[in-house]
PDB file of N, CA, C and O in Angstrom:
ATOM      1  N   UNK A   1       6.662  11.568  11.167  1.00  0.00           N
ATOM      2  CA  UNK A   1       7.065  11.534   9.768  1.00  0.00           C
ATOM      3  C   UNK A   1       5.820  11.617   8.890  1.00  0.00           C
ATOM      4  O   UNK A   1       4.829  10.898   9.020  1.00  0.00           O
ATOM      5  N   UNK A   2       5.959  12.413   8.137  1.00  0.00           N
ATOM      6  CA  UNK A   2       5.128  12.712   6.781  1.00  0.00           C
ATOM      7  C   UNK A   2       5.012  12.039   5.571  1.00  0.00           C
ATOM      8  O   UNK A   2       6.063  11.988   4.934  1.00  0.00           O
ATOM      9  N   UNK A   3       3.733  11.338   4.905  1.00  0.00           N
ATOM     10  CA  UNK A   3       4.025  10.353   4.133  1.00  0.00           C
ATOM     11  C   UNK A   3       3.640  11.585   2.824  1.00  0.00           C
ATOM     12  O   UNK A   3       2.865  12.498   3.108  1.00  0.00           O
ATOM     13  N   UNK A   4       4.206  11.506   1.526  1.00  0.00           N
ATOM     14  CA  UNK A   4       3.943  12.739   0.982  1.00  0.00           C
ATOM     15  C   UNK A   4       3.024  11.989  -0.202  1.00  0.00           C
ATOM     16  O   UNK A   4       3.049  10.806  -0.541  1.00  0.00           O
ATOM     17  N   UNK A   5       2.169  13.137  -0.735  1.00  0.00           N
ATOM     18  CA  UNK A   5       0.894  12.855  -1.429  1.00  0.00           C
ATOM     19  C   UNK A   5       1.459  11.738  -2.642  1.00  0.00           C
ATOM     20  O   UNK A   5       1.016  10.589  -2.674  1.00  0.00           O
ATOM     21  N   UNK A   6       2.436  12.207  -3.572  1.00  0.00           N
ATOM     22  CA  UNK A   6       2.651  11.330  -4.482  1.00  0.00           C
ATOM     23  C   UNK A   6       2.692   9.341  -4.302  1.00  0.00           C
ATOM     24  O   UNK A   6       2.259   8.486  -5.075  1.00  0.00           O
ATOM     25  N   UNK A   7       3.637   9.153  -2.513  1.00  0.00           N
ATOM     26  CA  UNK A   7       3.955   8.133  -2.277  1.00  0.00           C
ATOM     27  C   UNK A   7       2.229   7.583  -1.883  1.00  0.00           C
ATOM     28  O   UNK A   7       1.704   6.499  -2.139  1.00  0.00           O
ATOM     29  N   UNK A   8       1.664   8.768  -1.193  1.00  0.00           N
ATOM     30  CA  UNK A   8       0.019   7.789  -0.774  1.00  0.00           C
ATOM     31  C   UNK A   8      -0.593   7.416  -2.490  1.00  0.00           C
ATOM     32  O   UNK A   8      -1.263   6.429  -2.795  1.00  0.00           O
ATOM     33  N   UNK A   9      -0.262   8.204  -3.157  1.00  0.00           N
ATOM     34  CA  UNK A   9      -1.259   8.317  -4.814  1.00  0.00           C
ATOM     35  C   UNK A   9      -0.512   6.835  -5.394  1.00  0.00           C
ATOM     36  O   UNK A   9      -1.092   6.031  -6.124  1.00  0.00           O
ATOM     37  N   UNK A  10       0.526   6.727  -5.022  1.00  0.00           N
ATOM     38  CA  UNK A  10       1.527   5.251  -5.596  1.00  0.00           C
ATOM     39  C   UNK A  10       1.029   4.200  -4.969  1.00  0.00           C
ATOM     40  O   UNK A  10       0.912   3.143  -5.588  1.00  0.00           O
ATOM     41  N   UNK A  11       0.639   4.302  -3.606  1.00  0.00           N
ATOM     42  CA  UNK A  11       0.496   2.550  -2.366  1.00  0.00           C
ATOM     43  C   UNK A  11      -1.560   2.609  -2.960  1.00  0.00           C
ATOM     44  O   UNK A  11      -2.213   1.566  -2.898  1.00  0.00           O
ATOM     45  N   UNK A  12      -2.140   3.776  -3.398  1.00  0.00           N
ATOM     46  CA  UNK A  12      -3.642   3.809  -3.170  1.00  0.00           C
ATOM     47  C   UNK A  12      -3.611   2.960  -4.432  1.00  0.00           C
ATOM     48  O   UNK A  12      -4.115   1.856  -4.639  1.00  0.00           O
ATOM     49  N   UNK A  13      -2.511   4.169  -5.640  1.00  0.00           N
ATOM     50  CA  UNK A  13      -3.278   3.019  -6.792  1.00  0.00           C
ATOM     51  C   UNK A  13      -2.653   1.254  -6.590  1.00  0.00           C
ATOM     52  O   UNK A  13      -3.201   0.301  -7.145  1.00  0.00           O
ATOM     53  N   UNK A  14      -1.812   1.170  -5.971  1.00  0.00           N
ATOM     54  CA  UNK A  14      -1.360  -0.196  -5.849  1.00  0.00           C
ATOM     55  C   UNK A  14      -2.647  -0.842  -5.477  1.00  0.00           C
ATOM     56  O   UNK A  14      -3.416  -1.454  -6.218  1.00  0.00           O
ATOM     57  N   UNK A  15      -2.732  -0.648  -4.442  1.00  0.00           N
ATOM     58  CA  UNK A  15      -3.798  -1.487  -3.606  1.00  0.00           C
ATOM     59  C   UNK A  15      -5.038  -1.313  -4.820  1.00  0.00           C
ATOM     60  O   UNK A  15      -5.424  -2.443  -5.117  1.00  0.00           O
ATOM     61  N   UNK A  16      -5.653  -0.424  -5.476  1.00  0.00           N
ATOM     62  CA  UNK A  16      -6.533  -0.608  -6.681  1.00  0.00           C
ATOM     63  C   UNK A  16      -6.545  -1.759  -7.237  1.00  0.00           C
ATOM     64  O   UNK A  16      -7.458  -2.585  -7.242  1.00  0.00           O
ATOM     65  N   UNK A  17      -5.024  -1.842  -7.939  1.00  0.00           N
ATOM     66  CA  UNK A  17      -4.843  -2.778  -8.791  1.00  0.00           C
ATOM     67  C   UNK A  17      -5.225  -3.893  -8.528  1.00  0.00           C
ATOM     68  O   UNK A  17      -6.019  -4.510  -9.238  1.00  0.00           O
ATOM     69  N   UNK A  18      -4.523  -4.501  -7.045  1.00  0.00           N
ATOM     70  CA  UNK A  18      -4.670  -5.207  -6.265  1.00  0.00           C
ATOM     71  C   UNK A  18      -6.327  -5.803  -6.379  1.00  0.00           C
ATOM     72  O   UNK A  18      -6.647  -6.706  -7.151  1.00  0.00           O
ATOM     73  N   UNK A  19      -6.966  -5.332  -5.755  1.00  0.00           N
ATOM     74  CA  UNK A  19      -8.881  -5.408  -5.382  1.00  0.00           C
ATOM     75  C   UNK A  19      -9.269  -5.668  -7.252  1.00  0.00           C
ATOM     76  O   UNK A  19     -10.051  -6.561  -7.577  1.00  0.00           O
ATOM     77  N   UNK A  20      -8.704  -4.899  -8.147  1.00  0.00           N
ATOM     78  CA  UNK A  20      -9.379  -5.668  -9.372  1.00  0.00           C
ATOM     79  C   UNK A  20      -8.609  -6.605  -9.976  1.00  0.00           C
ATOM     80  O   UNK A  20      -9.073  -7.084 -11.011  1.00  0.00           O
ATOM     81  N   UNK A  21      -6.821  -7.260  -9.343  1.00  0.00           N
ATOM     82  CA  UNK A  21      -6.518  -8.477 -10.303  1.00  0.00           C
ATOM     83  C   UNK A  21      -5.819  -9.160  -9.026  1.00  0.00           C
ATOM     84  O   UNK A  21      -4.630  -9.439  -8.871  1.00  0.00           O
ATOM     85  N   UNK A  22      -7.157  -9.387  -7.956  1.00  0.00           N
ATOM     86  CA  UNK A  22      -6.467 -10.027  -7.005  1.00  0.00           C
ATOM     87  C   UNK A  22      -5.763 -11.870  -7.483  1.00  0.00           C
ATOM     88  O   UNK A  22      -5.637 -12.685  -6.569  1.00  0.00           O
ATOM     89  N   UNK A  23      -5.468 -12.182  -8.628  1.00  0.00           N
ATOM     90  CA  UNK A  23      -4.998 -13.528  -9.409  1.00  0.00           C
ATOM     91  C   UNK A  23      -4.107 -13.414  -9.838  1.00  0.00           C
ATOM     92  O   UNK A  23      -3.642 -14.390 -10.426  1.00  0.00           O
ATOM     93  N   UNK A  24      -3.382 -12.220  -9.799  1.00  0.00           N
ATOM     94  CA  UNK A  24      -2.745 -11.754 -10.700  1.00  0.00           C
ATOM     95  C   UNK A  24      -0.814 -12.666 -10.216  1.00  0.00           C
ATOM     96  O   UNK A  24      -0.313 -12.817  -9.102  1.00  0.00           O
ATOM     97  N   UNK A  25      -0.300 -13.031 -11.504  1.00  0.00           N
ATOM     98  CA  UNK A  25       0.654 -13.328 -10.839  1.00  0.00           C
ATOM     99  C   UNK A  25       1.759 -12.610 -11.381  1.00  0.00           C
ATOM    100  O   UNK A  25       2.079 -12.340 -12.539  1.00  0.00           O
ATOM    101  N   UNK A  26       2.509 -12.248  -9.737  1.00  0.00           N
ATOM    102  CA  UNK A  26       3.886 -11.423  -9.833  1.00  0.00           C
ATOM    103  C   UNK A  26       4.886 -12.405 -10.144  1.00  0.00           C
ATOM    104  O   UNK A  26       4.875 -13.611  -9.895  1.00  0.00           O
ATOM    105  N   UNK A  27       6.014 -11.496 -10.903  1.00  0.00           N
ATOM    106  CA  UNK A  27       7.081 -11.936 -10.599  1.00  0.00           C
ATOM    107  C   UNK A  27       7.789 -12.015  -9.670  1.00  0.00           C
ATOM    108  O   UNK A  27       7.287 -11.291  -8.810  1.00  0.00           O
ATOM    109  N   UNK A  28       8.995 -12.622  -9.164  1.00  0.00           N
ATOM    110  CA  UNK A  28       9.352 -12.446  -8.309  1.00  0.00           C
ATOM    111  C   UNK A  28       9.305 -11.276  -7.600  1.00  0.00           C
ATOM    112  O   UNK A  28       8.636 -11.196  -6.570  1.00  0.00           O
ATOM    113  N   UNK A  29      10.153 -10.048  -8.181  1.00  0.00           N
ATOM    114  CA  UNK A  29      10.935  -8.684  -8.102  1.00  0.00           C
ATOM    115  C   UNK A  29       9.237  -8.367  -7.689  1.00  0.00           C
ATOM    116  O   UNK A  29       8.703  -8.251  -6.586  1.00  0.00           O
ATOM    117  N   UNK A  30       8.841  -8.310  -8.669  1.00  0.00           N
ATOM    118  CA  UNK A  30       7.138  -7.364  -8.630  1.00  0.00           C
ATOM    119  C   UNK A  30       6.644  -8.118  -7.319  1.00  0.00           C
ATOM    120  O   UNK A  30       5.874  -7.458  -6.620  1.00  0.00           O
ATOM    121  N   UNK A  31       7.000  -9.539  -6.825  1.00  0.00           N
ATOM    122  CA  UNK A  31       6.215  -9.504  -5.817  1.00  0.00           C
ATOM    123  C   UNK A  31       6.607  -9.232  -4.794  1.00  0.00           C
ATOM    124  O   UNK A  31       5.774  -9.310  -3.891  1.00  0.00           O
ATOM    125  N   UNK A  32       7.968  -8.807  -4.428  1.00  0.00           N
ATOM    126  CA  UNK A  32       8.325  -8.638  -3.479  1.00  0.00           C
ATOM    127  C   UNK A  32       8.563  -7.392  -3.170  1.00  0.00           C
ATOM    128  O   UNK A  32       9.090  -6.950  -2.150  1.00  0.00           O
ATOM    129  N   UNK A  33       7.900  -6.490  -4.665  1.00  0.00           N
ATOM    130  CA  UNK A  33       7.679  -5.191  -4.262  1.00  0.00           C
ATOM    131  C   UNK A  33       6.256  -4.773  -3.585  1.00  0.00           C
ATOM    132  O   UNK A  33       6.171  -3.825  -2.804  1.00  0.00           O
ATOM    133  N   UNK A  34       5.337  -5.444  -3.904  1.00  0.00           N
ATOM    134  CA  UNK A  34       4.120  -6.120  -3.958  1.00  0.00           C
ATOM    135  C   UNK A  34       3.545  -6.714  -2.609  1.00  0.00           C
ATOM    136  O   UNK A  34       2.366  -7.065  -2.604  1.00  0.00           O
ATOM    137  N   UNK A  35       4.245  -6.834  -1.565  1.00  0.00           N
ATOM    138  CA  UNK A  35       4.728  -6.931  -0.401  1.00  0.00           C
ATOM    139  C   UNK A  35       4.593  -6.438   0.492  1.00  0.00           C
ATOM    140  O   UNK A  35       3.734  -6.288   1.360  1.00  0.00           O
ATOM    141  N   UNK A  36       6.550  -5.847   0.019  1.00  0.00           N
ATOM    142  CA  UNK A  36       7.020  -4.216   0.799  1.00  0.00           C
ATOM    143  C   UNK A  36       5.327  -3.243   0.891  1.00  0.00           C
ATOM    144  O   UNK A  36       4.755  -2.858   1.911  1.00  0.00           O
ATOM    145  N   UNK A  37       4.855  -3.065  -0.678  1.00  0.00           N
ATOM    146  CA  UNK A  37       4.116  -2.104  -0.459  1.00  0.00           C
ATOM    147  C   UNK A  37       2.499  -2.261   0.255  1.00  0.00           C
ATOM    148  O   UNK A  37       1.876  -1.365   0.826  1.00  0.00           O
ATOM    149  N   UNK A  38       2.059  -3.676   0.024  1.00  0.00           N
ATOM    150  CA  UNK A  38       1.104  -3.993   1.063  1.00  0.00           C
ATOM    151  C   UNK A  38       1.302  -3.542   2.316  1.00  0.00           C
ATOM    152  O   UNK A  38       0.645  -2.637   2.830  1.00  0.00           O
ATOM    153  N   UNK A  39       2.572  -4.399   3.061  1.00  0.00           N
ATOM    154  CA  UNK A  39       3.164  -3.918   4.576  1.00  0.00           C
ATOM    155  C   UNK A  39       2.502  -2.242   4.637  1.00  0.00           C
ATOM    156  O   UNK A  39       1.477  -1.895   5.224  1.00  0.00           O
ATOM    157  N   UNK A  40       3.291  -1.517   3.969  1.00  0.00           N
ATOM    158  CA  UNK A  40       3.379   0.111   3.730  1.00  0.00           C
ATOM    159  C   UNK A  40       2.194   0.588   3.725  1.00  0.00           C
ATOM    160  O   UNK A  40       2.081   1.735   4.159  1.00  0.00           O
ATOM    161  N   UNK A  41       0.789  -0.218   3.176  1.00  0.00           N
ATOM    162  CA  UNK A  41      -0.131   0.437   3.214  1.00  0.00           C
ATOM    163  C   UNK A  41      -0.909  -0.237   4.118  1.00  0.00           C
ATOM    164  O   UNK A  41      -2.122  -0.323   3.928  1.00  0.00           O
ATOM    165  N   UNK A  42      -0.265  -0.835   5.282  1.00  0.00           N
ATOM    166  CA  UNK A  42      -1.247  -1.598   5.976  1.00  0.00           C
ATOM    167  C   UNK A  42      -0.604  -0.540   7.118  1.00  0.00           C
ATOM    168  O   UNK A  42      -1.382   0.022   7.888  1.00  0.00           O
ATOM    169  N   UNK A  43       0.505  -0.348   7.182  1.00  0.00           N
ATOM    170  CA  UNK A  43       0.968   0.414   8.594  1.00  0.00           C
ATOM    171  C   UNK A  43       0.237   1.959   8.441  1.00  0.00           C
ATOM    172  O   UNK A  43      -0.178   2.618   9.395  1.00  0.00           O
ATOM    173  N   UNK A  44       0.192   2.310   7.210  1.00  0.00           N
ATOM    174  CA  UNK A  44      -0.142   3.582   6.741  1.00  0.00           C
ATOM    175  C   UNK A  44      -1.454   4.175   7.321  1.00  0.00           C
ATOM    176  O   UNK A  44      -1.774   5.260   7.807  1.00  0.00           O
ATOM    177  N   UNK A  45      -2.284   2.600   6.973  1.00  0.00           N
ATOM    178  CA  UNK A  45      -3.813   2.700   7.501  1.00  0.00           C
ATOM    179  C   UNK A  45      -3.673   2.532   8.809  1.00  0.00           C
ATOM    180  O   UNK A  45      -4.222   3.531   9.274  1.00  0.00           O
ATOM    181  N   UNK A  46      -3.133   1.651  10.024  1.00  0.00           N
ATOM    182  CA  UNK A  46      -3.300   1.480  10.790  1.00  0.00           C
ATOM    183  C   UNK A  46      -2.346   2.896  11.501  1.00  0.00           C
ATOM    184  O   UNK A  46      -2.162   2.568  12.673  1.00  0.00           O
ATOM    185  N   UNK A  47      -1.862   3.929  11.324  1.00  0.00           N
ATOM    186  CA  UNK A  47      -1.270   4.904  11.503  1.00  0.00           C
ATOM    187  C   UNK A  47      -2.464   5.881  11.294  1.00  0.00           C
ATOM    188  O   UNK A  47      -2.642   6.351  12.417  1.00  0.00           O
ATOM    189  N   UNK A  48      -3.019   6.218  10.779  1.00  0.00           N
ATOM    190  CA  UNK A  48      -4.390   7.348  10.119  1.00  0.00           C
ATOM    191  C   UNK A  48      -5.444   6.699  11.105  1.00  0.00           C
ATOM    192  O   UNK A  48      -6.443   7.342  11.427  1.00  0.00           O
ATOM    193  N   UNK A  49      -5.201   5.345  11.609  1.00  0.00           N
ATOM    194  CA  UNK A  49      -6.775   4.751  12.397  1.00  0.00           C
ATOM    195  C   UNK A  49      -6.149   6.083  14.243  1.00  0.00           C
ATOM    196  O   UNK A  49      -6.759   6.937  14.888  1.00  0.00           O
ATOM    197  N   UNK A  50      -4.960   5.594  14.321  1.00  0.00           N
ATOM    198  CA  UNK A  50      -4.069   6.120  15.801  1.00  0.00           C
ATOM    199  C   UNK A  50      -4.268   7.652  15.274  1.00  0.00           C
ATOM    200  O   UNK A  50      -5.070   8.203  16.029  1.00  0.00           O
ATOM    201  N   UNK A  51      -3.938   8.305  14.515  1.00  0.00           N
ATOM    202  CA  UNK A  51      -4.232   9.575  14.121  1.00  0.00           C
ATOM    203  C   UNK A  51      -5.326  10.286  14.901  1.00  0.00           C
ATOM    204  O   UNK A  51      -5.425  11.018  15.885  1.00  0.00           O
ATOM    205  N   UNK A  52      -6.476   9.438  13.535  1.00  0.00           N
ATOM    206  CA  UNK A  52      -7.975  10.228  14.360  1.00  0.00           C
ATOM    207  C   UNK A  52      -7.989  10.048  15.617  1.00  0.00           C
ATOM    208  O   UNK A  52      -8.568  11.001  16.137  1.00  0.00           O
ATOM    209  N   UNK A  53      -7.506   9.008  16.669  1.00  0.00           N
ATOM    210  CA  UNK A  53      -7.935   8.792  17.971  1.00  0.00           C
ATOM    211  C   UNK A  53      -7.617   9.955  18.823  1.00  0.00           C
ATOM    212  O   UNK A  53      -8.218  10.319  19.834  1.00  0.00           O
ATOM    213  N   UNK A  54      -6.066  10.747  17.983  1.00  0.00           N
ATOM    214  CA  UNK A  54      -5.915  11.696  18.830  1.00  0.00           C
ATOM    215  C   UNK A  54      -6.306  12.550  19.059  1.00  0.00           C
ATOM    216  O   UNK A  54      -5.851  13.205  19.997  1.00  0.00           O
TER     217      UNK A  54
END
């Protein structure tokens, strides 16, 4: 499965945000989107690490 450029340009700037308001407090909703999309960019990376190996 193909992750498509817009969804990586959405989890990269997340994680941005992230690294400059790591204090930041979510709301609920926001944090549990906030989450989801950490998870998403943690499998994402650890998917691109299995990538290059191949």
């Amino acid at each position: 499965m193909r992750i498509s450029e817009k969804t990586l340009r959405f989890i990269k700037d997340h994680a941005q945000r992230i690294e400059k308001h790591p204090n930041h407090e979510y709301s609920d909703n926001e944090d549990e989107i906030a989450r989801g999309i950490n998870k998403l960019f943690e499998i994402s990376k650890r998917l691109c690490e299995i990538y290059e190996k191949i």
